[in-house]
Backbone as CSV, one residue per row, in Angstrom:
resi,resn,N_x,N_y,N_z,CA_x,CA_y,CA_z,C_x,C_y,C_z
1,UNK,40.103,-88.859,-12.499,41.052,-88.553,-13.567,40.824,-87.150,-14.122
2,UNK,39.568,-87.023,-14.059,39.362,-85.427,-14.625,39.709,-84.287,-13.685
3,UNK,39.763,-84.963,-12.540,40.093,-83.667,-11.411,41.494,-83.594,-11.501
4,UNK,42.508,-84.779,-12.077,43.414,-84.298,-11.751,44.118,-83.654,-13.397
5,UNK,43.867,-83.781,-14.157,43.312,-83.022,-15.472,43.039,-81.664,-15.126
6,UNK,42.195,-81.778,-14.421,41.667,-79.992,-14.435,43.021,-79.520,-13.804
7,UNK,43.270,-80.284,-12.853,44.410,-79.455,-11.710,45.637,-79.010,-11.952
8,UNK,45.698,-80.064,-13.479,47.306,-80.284,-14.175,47.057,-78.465,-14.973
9,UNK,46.066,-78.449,-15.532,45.520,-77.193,-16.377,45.735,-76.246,-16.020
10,UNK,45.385,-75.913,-14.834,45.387,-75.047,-14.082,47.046,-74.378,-13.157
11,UNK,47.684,-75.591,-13.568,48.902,-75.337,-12.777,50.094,-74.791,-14.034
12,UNK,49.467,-74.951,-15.117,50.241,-74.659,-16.486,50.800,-73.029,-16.373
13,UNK,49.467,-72.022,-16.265,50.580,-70.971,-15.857,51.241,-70.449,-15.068
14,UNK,51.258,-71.625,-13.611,51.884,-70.837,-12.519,53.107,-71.804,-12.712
15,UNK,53.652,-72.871,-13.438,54.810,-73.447,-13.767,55.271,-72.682,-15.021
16,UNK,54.985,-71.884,-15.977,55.224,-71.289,-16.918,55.743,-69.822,-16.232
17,UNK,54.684,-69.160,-15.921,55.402,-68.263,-14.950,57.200,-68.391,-14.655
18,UNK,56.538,-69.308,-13.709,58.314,-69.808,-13.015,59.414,-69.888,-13.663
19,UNK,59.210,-70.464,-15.151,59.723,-70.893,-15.882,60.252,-69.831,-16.965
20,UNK,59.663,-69.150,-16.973,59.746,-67.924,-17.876,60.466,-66.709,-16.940
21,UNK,60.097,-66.775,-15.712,60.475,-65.253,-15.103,60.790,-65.342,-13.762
22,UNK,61.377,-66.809,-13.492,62.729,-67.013,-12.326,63.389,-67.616,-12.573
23,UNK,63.176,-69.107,-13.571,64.079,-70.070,-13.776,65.120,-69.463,-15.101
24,UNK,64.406,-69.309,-15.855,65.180,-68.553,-16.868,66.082,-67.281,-16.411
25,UNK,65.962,-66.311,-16.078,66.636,-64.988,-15.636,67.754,-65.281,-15.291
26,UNK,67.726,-66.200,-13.724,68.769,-66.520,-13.309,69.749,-67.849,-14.518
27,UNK,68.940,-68.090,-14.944,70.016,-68.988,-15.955,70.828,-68.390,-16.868
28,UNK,70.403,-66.945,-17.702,70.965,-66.048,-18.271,72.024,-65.402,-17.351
29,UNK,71.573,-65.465,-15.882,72.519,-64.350,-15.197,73.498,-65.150,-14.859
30,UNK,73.403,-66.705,-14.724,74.552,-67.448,-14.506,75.457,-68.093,-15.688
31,UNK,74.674,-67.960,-16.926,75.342,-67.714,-18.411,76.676,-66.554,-18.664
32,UNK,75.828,-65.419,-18.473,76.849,-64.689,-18.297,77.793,-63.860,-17.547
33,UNK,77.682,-64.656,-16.577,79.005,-65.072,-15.430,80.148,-65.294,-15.769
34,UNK,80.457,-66.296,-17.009,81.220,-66.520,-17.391,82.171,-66.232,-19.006
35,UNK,81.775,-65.118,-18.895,82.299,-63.753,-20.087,82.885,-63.472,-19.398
36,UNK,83.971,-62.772,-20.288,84.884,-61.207,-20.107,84.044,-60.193,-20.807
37,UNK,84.835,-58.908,-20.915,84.331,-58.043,-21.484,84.449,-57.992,-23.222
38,UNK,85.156,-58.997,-23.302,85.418,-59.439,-25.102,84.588,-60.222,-25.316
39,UNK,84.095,-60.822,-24.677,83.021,-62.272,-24.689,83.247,-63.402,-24.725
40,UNK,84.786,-63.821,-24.586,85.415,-64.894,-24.547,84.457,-65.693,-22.884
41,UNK,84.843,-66.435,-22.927,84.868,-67.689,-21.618,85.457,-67.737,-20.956
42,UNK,85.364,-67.459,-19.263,86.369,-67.120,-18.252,85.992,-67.665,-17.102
43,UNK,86.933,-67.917,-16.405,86.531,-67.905,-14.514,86.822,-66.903,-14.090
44,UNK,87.642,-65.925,-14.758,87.988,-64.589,-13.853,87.505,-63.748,-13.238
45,UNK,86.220,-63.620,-13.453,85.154,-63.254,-12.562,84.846,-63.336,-11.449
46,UNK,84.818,-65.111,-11.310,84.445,-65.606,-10.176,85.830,-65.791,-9.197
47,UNK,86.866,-65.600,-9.854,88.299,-65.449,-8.807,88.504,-63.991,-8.615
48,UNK,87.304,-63.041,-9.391,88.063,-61.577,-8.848,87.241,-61.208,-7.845
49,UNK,85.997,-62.407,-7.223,84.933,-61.344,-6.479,85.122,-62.328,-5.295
50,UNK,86.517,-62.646,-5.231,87.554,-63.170,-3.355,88.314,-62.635,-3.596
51,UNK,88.528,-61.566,-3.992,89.417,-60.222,-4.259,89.227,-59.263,-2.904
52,UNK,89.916,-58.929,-2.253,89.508,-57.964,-0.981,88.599,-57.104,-1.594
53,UNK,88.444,-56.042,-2.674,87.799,-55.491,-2.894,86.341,-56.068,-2.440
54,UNK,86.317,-57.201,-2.879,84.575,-57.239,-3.558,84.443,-58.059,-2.268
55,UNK,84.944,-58.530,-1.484,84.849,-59.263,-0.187,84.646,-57.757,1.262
56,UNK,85.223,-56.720,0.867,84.586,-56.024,1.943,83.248,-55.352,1.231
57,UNK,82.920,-55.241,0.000,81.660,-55.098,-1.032,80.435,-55.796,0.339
58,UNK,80.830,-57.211,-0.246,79.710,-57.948,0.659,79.985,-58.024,2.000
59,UNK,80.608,-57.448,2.441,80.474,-57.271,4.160,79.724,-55.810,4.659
60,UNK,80.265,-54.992,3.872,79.765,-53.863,3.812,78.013,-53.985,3.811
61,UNK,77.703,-54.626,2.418,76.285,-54.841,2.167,75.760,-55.741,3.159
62,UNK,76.367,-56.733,4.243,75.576,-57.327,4.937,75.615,-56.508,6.584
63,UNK,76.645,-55.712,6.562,76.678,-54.465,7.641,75.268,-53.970,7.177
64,UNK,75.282,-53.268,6.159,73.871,-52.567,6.454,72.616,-52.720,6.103
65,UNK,72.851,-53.983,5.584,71.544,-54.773,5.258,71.150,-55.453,6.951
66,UNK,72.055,-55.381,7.951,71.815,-55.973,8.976,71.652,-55.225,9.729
67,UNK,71.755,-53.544,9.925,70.977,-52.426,10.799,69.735,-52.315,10.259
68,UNK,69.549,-52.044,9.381,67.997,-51.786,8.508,66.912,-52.639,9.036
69,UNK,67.609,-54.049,9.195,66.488,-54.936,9.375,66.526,-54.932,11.301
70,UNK,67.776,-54.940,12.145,67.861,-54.711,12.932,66.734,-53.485,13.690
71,UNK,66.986,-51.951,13.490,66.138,-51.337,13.528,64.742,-51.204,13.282
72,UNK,64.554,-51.760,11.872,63.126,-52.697,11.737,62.373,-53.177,12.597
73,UNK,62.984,-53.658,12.639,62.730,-54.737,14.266,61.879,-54.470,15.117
74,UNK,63.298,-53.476,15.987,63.102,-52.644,16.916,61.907,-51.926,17.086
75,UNK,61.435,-51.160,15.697,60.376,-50.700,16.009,58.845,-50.896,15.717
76,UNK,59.441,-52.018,14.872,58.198,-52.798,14.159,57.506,-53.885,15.159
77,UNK,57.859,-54.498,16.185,57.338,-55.246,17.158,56.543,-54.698,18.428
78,UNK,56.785,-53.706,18.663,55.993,-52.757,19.780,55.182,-52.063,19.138
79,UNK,54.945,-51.710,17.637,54.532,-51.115,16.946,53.095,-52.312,16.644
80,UNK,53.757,-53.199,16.199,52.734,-53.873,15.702,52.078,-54.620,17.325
81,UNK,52.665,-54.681,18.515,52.280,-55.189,18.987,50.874,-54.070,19.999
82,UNK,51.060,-52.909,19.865,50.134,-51.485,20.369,48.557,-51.940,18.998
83,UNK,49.579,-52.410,17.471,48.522,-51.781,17.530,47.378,-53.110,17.744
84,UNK,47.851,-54.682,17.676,46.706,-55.265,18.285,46.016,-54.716,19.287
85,UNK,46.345,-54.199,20.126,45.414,-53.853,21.830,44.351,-52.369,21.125
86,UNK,44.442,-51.768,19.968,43.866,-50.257,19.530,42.730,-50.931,19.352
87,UNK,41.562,-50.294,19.237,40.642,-50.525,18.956,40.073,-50.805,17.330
88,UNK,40.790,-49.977,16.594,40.270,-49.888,15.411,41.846,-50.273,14.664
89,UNK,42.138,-52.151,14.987,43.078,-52.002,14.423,43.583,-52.213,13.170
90,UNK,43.026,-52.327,11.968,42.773,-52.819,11.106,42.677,-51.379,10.047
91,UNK,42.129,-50.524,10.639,42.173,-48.972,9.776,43.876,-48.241,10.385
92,UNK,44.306,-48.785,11.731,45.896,-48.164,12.102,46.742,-49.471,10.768
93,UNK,46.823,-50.203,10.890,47.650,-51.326,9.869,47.546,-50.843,9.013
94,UNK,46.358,-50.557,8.023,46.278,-49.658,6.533,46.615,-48.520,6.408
95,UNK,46.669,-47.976,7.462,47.165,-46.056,7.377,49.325,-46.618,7.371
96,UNK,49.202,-47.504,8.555,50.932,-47.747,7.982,51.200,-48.250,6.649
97,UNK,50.207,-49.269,6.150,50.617,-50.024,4.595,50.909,-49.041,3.835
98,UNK,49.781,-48.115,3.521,49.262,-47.149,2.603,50.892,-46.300,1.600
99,UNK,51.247,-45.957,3.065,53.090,-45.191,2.107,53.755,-46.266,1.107
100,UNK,53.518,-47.718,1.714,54.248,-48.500,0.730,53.636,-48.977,-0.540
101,UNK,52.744,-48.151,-1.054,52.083,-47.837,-2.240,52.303,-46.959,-2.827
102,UNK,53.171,-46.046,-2.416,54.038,-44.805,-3.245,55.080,-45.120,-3.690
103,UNK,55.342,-44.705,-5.392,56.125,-45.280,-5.662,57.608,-45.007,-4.683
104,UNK,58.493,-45.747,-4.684,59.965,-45.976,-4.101,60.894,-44.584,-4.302
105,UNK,60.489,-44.314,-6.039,61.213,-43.072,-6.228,60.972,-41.672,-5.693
106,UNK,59.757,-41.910,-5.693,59.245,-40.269,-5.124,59.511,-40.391,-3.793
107,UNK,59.136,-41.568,-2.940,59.830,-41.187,-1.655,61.219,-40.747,-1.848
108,UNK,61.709,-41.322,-2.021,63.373,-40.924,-1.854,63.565,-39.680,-2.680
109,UNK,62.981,-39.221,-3.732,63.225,-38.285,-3.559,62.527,-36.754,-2.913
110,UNK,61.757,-37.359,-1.848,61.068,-36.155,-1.139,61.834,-36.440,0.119
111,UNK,62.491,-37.363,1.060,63.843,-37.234,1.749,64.803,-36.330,0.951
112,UNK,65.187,-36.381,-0.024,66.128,-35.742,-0.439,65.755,-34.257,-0.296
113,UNK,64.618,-33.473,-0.075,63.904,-32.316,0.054,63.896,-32.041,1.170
114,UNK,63.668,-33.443,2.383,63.379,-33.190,3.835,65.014,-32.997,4.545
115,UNK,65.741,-33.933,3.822,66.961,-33.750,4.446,68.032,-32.765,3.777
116,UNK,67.694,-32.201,3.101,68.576,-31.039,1.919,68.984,-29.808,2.991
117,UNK,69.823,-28.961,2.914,70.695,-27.919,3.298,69.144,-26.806,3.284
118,UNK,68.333,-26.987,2.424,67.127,-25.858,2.503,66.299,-26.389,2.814
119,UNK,66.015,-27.954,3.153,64.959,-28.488,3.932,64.049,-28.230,4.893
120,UNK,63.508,-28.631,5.613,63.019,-28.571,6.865,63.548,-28.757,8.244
121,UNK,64.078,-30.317,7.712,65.211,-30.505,8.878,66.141,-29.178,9.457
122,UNK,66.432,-28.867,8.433,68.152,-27.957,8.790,67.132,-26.712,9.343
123,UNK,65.915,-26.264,8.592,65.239,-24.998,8.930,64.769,-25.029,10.754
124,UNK,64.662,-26.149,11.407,63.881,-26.517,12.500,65.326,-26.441,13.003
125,UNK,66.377,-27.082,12.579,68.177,-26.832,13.411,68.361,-25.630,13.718
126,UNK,68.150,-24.617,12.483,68.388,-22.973,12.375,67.455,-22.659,13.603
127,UNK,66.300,-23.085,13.930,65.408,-21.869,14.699,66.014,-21.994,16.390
128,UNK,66.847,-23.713,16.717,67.522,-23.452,17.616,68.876,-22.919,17.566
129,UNK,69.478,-22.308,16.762,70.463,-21.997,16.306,71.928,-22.882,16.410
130,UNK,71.472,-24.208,15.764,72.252,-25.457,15.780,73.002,-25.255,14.646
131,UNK,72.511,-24.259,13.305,73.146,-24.697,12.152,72.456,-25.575,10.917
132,UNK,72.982,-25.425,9.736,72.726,-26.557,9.141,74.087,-27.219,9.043
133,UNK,72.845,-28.591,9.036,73.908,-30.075,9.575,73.829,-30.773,8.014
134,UNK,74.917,-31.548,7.292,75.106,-32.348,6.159,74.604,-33.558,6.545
135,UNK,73.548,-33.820,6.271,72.466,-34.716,6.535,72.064,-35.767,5.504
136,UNK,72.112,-35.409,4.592,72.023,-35.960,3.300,73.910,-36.899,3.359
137,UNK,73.745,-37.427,1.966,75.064,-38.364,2.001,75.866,-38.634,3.270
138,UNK,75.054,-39.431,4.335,75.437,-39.868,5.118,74.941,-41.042,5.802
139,UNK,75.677,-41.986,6.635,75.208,-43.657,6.737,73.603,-43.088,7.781
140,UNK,73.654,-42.211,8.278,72.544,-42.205,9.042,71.226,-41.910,8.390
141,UNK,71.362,-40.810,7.145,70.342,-40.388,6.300,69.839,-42.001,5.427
142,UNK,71.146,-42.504,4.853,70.731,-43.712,4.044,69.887,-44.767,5.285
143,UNK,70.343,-45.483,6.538,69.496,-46.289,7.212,68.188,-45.618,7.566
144,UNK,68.359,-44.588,7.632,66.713,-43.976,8.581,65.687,-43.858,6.927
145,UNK,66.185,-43.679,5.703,64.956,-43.609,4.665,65.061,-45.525,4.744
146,UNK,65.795,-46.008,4.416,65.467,-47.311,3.952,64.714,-47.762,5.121
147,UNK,65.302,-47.931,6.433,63.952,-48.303,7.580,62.645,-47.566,7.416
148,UNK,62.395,-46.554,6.800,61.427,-46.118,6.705,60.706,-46.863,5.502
149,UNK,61.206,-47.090,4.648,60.836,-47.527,3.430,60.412,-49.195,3.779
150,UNK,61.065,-49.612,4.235,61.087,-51.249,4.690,60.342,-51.437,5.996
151,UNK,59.882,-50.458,6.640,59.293,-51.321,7.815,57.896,-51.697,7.614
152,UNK,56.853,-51.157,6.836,55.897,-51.756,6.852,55.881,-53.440,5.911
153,UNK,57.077,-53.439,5.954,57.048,-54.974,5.558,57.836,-56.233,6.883
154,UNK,57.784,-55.276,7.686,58.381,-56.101,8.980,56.876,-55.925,9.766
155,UNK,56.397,-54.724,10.077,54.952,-54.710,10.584,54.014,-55.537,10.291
156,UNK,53.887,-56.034,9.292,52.362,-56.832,9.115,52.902,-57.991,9.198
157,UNK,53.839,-58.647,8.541,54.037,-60.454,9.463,53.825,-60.201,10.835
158,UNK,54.540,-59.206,11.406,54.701,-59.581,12.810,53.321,-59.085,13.452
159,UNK,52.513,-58.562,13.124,51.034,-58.057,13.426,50.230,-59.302,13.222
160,UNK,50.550,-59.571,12.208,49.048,-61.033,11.551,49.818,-62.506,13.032
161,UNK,51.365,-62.242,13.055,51.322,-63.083,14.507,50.584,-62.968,15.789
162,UNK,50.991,-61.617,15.873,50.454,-61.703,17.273,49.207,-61.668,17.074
163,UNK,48.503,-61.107,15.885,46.761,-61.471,16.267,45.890,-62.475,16.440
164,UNK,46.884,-63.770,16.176,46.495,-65.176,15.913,46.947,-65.013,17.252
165,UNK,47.779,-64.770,18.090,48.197,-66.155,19.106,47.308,-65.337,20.561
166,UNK,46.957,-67.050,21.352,45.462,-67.301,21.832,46.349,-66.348,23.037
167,UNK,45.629,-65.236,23.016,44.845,-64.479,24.905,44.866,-65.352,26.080
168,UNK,44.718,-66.754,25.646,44.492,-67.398,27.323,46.103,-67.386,27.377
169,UNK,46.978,-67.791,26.827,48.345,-68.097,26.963,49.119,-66.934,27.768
170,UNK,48.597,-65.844,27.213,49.037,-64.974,28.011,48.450,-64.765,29.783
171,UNK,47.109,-64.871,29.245,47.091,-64.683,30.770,47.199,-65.966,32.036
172,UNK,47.278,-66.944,30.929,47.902,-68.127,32.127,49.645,-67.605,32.259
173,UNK,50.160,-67.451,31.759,51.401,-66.983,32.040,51.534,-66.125,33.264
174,UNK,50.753,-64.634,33.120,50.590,-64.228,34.647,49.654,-64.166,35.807
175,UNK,48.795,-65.469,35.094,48.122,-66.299,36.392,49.197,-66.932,37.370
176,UNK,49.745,-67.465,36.385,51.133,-68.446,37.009,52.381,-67.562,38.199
177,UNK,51.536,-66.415,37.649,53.254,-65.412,38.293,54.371,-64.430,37.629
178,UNK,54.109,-65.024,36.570,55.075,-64.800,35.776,55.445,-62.706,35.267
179,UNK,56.426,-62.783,35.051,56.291,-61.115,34.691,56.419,-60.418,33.801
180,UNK,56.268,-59.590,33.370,55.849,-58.964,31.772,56.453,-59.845,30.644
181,UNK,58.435,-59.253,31.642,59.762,-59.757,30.687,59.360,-61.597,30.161
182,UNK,59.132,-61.921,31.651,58.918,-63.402,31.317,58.048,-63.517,30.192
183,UNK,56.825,-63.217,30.524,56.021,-63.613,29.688,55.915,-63.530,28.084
184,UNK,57.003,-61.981,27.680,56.910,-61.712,26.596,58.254,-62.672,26.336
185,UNK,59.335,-63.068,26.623,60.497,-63.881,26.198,60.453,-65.687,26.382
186,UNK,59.355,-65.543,27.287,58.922,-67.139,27.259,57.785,-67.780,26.551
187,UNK,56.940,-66.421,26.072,55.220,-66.969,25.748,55.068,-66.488,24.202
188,UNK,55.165,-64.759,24.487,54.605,-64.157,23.116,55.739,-64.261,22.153
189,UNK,56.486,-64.136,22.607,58.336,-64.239,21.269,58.608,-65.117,20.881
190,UNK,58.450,-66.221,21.382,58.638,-67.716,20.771,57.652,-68.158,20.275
191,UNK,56.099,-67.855,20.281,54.859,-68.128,19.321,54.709,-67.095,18.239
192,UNK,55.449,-65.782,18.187,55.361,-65.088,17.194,56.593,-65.136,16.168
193,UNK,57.396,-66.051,16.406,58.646,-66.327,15.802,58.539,-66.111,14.527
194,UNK,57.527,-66.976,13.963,57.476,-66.851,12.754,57.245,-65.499,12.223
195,UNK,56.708,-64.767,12.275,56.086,-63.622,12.056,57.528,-62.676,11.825
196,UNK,58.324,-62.733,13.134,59.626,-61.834,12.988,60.701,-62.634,11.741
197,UNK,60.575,-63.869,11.733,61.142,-64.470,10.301,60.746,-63.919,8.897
198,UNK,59.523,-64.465,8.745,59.015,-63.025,7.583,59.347,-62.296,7.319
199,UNK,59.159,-61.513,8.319,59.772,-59.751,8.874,61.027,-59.758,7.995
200,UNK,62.065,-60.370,8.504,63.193,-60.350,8.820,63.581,-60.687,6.994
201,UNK,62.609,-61.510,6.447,63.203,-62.043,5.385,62.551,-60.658,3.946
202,UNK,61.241,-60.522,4.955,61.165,-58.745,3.761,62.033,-57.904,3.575
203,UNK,62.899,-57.912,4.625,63.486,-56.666,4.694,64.690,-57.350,4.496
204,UNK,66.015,-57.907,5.174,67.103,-58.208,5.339,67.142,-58.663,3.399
205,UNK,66.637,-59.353,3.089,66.580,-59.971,1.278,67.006,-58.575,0.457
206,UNK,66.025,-57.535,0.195,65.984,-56.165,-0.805,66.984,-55.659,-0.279
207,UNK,67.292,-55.466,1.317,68.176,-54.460,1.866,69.879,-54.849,1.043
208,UNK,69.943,-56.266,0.844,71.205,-56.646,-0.034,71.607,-55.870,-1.173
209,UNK,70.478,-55.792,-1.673,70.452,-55.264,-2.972,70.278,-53.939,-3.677
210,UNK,69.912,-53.275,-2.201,69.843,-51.991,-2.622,70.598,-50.919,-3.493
211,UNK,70.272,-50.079,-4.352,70.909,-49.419,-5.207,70.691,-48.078,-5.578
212,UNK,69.611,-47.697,-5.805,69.031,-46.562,-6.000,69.293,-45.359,-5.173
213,UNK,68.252,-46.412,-3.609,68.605,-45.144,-2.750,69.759,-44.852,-2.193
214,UNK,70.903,-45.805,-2.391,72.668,-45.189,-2.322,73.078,-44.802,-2.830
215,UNK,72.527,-44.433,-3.982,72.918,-43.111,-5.215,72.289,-42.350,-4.569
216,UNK,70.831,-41.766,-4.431,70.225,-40.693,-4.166,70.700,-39.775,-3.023
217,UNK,70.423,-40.938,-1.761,70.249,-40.747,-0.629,71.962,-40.468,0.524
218,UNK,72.550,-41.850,-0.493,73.682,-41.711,0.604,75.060,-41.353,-0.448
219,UNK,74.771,-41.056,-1.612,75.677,-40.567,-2.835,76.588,-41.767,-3.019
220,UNK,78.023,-41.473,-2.827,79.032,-42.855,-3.152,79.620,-43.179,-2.057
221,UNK,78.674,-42.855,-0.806,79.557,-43.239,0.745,79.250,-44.116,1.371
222,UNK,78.381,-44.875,0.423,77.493,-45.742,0.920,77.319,-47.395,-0.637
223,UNK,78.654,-48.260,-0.788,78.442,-49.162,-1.960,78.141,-50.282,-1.198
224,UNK,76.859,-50.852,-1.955,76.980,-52.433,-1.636,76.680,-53.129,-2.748
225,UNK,76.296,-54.288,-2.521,76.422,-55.194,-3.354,75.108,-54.981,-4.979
226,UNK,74.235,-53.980,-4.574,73.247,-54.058,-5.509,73.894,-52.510,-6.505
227,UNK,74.502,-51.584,-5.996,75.152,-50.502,-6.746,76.400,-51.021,-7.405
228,UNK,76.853,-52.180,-6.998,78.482,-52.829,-7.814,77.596,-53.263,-9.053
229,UNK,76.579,-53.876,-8.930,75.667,-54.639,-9.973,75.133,-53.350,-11.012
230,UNK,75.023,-52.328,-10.715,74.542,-51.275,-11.124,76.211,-50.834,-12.283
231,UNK,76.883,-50.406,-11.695,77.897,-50.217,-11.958,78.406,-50.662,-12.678
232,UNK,78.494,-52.070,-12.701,79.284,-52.809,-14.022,77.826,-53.312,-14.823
233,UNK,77.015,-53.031,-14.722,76.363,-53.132,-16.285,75.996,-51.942,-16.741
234,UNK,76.009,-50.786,-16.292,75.632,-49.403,-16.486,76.652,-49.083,-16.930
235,UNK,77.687,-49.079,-16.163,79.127,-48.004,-16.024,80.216,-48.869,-17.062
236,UNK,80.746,-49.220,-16.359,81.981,-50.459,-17.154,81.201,-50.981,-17.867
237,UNK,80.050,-51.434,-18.333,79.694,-52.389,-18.953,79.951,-53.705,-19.366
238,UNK,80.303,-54.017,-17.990,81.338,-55.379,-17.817,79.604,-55.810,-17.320
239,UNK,79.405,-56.827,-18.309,77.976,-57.775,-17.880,78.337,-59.184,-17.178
240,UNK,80.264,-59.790,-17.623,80.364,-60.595,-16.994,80.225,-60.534,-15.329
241,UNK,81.019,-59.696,-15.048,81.242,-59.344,-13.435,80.299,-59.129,-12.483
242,UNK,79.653,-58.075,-13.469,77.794,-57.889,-12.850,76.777,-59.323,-12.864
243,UNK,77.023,-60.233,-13.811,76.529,-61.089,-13.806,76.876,-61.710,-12.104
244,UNK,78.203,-61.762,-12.272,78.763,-62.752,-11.310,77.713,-62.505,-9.848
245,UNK,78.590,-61.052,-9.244,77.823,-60.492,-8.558,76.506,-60.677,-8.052
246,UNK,75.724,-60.611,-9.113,74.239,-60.767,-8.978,74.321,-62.928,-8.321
247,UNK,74.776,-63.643,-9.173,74.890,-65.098,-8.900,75.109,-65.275,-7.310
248,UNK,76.138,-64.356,-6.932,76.384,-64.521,-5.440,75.664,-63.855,-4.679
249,UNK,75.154,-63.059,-5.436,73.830,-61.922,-4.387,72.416,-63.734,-4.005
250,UNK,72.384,-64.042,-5.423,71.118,-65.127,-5.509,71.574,-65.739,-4.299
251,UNK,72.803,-66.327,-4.178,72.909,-67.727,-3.501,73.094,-66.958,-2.047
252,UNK,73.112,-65.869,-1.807,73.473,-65.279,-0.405,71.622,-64.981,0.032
253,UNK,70.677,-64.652,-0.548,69.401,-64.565,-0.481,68.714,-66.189,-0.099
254,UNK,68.839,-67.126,-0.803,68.997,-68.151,-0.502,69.371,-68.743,0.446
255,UNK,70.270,-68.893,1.241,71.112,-68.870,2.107,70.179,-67.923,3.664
256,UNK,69.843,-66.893,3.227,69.098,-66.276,4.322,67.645,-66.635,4.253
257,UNK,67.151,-67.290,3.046,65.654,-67.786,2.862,65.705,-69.001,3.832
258,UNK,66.421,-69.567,3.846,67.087,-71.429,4.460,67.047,-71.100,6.325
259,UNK,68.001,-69.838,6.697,67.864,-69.803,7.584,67.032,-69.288,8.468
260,UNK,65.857,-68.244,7.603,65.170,-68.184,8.318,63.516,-68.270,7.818
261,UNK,63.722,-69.865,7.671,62.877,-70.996,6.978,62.180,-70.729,8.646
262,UNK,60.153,-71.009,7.599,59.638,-70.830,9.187,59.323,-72.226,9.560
263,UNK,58.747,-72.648,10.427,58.228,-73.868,11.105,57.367,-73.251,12.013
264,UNK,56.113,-73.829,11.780,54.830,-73.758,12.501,54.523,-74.225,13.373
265,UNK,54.662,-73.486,14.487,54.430,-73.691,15.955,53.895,-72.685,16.523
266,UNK,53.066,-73.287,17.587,52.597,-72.431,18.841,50.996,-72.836,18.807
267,UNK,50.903,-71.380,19.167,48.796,-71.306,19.039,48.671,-70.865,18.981
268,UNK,47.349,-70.562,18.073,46.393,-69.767,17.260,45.476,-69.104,18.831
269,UNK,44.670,-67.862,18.068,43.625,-67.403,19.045,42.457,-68.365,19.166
270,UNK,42.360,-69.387,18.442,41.026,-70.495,18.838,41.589,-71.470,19.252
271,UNK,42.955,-71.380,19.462,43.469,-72.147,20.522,44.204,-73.677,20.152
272,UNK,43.803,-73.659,18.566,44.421,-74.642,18.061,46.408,-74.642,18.569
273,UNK,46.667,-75.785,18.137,47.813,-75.927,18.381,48.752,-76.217,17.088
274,UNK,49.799,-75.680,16.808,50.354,-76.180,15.415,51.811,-77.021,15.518
């Protein structure tokens, strides 16, 4: 009885927590959902955001919330998968973490320096006599900082996978015959699944919501769903709409938490089985 006393004790501030600074927030943000800008009581909110406007909003935002993490990917799995085989891999993983300890703002705004008309970029264009190129406010400048910004959060799930899963598997695979492709689409990709889920859910989740760096980085050529949110509580000061917004941002995060819910399978490097 006392152990479970102690346990109840102990769980007081991580249910308070919750309670205070997720359950609540979103209850305010789904409170005022249903304002106008007078403060009256409305649905109009929620019938203006199946409005074409705000319906290519969130297509838009899941367009490029879905290269970011896409590209991610791409380079975060060969990346993380080199650096298991390095020798010292554990000081290469921390030299990648390390940038994502700077704050968010100063990166973006030292892209804004690298990719600027007096930058570096354009200076290295000039010496082949390419020109300077408008580099800045553009969909390519905005995906290449945010993949930059977001991949060391696709790198380490998918690193802490593959370092768990057991060496013999692989090489019974091309004991058996089998060939690289095989082995990596039949053996290592389907036991590291989880790992690219993670991945997938660090990055694809924030990338929704992004705001900042589509002001900075990609100016107004670039709106999604986390700068509309910006916008109407900053700008219009419409808190209903922004509310709304944000409600459907929650349940669309949700929605991608669900699907790429992990399940524990495969094997570990001691060979356990899960």
């Amino acid at each position: 009885m006392e152990t479970k006393k102690a346990k109840t004790l102990y769980l007081i501030p991580y249910y308070a927590w919750i309670l205070f600074f997720v359950i609540a927030p979103i209850a305010l943000i789904a409170y005022y959902s249903f304002f106008d800008l007078s403060g009256s009581f409305t649905l109009d909110n929620y019938k203006n955001f199946f409005t074409s406007v705000y319906l290519k909003l969130t297509l838009s935002s899941f367009w490029y919330a879905f290269l970011i993490t896409l590209f991610s990917l791409l380079i975060a799995y060969p990346t993380a998968y080199l650096l298991t085989k390095t020798k010292h891999k554990q000081l290469w993983l921390l030299l990648i973490i390390i940038p994502s300890w700077i704050n968010l703002l100063l990166k973006t705004y030292a892209f804004i320096g690298i990719f600027g008309l007096y930058g570096p970029i354009n200076a290295f264009l000039n010496v082949f006599g390419i020109g300077e190129q408008q580099i800045l406010f553009t969909d390519f400048s905005f995906i290449f900082v945010s993949v930059y910004i977001f991949i060391p959060f696709m790198i380490l799930p998918i690193f802490n996978s593959l370092d768990k899963l057991n060496p013999s598997l692989i090489d019974a695979s091309r004991d058996l015959g089998a060939s690289s492709w095989t082995t990596f689409s039949k053996v290592i990709f389907p036991l590291t699944i989880n790992g690219v889920k993670a991945g997938i859910q660090a990055v694809f989740i924030p990338s929704l919501s992004l705001f900042m760096i589509t002001r900075l980085i990609a100016g107004n050529k670039v709106i999604t769903l986390g700068t509309a949110i910006e916008q109407q509580f900053l700008v219009t000061q419409n808190w209903g709409m922004g509310s709304t917004i944000a409600v459907f941002l929650i349940i669309f995060m949700v929605i991608v938490m669900i699907i790429t819910g992990q399940r524990e399978k495969g094997a570990t490097s001691n060979g356990k089985n899960k």
